[in-house]
N, C-alpha and C positions, 0 to 999 in steps of 0.2 A: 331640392337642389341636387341631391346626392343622385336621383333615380336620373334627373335631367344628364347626370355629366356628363357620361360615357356617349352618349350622344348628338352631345351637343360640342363637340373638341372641333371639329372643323369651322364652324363661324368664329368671322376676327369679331375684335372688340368692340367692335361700333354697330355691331350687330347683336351683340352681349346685353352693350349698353340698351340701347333701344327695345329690348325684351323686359329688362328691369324696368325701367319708366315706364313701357306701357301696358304691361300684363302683372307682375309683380307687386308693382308701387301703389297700382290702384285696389288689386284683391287685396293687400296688405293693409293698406290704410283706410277701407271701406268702413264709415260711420265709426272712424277716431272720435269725434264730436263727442263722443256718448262717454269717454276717460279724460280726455283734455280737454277741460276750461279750469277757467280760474281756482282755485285754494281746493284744487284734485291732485292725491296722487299719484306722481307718474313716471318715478323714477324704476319701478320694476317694467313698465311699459316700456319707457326708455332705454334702459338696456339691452332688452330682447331684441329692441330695434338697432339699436348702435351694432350690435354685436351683428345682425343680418345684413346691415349695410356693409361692414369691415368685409363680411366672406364675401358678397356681393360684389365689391370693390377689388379682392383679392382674384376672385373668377375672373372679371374682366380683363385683369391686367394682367394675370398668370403673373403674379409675386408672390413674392416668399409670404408663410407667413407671421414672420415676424419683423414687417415692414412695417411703421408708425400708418395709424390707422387716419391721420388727419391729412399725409401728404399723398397713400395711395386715392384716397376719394377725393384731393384734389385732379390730380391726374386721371382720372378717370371720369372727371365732368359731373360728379356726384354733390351736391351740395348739403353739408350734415341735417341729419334727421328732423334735429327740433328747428331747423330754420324753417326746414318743408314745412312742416306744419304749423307753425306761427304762419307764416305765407297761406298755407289755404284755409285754417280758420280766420283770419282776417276778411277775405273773399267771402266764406261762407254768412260771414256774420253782417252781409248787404243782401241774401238770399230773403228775409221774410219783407223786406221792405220793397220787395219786387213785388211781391203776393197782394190780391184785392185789397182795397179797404174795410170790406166787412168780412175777410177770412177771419178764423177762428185767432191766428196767431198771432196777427195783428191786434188785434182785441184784447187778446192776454199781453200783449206788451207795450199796451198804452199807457204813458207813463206821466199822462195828467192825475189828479184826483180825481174819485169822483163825482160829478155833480147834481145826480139825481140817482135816483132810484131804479132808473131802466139801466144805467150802464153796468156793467158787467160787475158784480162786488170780488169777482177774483181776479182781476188785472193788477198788474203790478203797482199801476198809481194807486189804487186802498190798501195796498202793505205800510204798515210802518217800517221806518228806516232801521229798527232793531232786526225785524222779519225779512228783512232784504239781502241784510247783510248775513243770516244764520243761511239762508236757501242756497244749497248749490247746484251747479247745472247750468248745462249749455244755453239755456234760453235765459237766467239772471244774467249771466256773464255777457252774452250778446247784444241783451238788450242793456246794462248799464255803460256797453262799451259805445256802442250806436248812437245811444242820445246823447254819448259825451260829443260824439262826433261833428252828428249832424243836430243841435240842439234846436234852429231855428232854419231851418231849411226852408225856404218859400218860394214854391216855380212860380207862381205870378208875380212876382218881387219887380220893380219897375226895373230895376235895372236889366233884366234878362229879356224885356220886352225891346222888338224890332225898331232899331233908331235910335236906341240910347248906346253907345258907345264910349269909350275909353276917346275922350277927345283934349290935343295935345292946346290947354289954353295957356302956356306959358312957353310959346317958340322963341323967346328974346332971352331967357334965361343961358341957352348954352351958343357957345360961339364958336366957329370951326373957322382955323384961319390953315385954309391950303398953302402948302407950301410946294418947290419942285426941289428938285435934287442938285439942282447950280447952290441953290440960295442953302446955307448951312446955319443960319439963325434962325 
């Protein structure tokens, strides 16, 4: 930041800003994934990052600084750290459910038991729930969070099929009495 400054004094702030979101924010937060999930700590991470966002926030707006760190990053269109990242690890954690049915990742995060002897004995369904709850890392945390989500998810489900609709069989239940603007009863 320090080498950029001297250089960088002539663009306004929306020009500042749009630097940080899209060069910045991305090299910065590249494979966070890997420190933030679940019972990880991440308050020395977090800091590092609070304190990058404050100067960041301070650059943009050219304020003092010892302006309160939650009202300049409001002003400055900045949303704090740990929200951004709740926000895209939640996105991230619909990423392996895009991927084939017989990828690798998939595989590992089948979260049936298993029922023979061909399926995979390291997927997370032959953990026990002592061994689940010890494992940390982005892929337990993902995958306990996902199957809470989507637990029974079924695209052929009759109702998503063409012709079944949300159809209104109870028209007599609400009554609409129009009225005009003479009549005040």
């Amino acid at each position: 930041m320090k080498l950029l400054g001297n250089s960088l004094q002539g663009i306004n702030p929306l020009q500042k800003y749009l630097l940080y979101r899209c060069c910045v924010l991305p090299i910065t937060l590249y494979r966070f994934q890997l420190w933030f999930y679940n019972k990880a700590p991440i308050s020395y991470y977090m800091k590092i990052l609070d304190k990058m966002q404050r100067r960041v926030a301070i650059w943009i707006l050219g304020a003092f600084k010892t302006s309160p760190s939650e009202g300049i990053e409001a002003i400055a269109r900045i949303i704090p750290i740990r929200f951004h990242l709740q926000k895209i690890a939640k996105r991230l954690q619909m990423q392996p459910f895009k991927l084939p049915s017989n990828h690798i990742l998939r595989n590992l995060m089948d979260d049936s038991p298993p029922l023979s002897t061909s399926q995979n004995p390291h997927s997370i369904g032959s953990l026990t729930k002592y061994q689940v709850s010890a494992i940390k890392g982005h892929l337990i945390d993902s995958c306990n969070t996902s199957y809470g989500i989507f637990p029974s998810f079924s695209p052929l489900n009759q109702e998503f099929s063409p012709g079944s609709h949300i159809i209104d069989i109870f028209p007599d239940c609400f009554s609409f009495n129009l009225a005009t603007k003479k009549e005040k009863k």
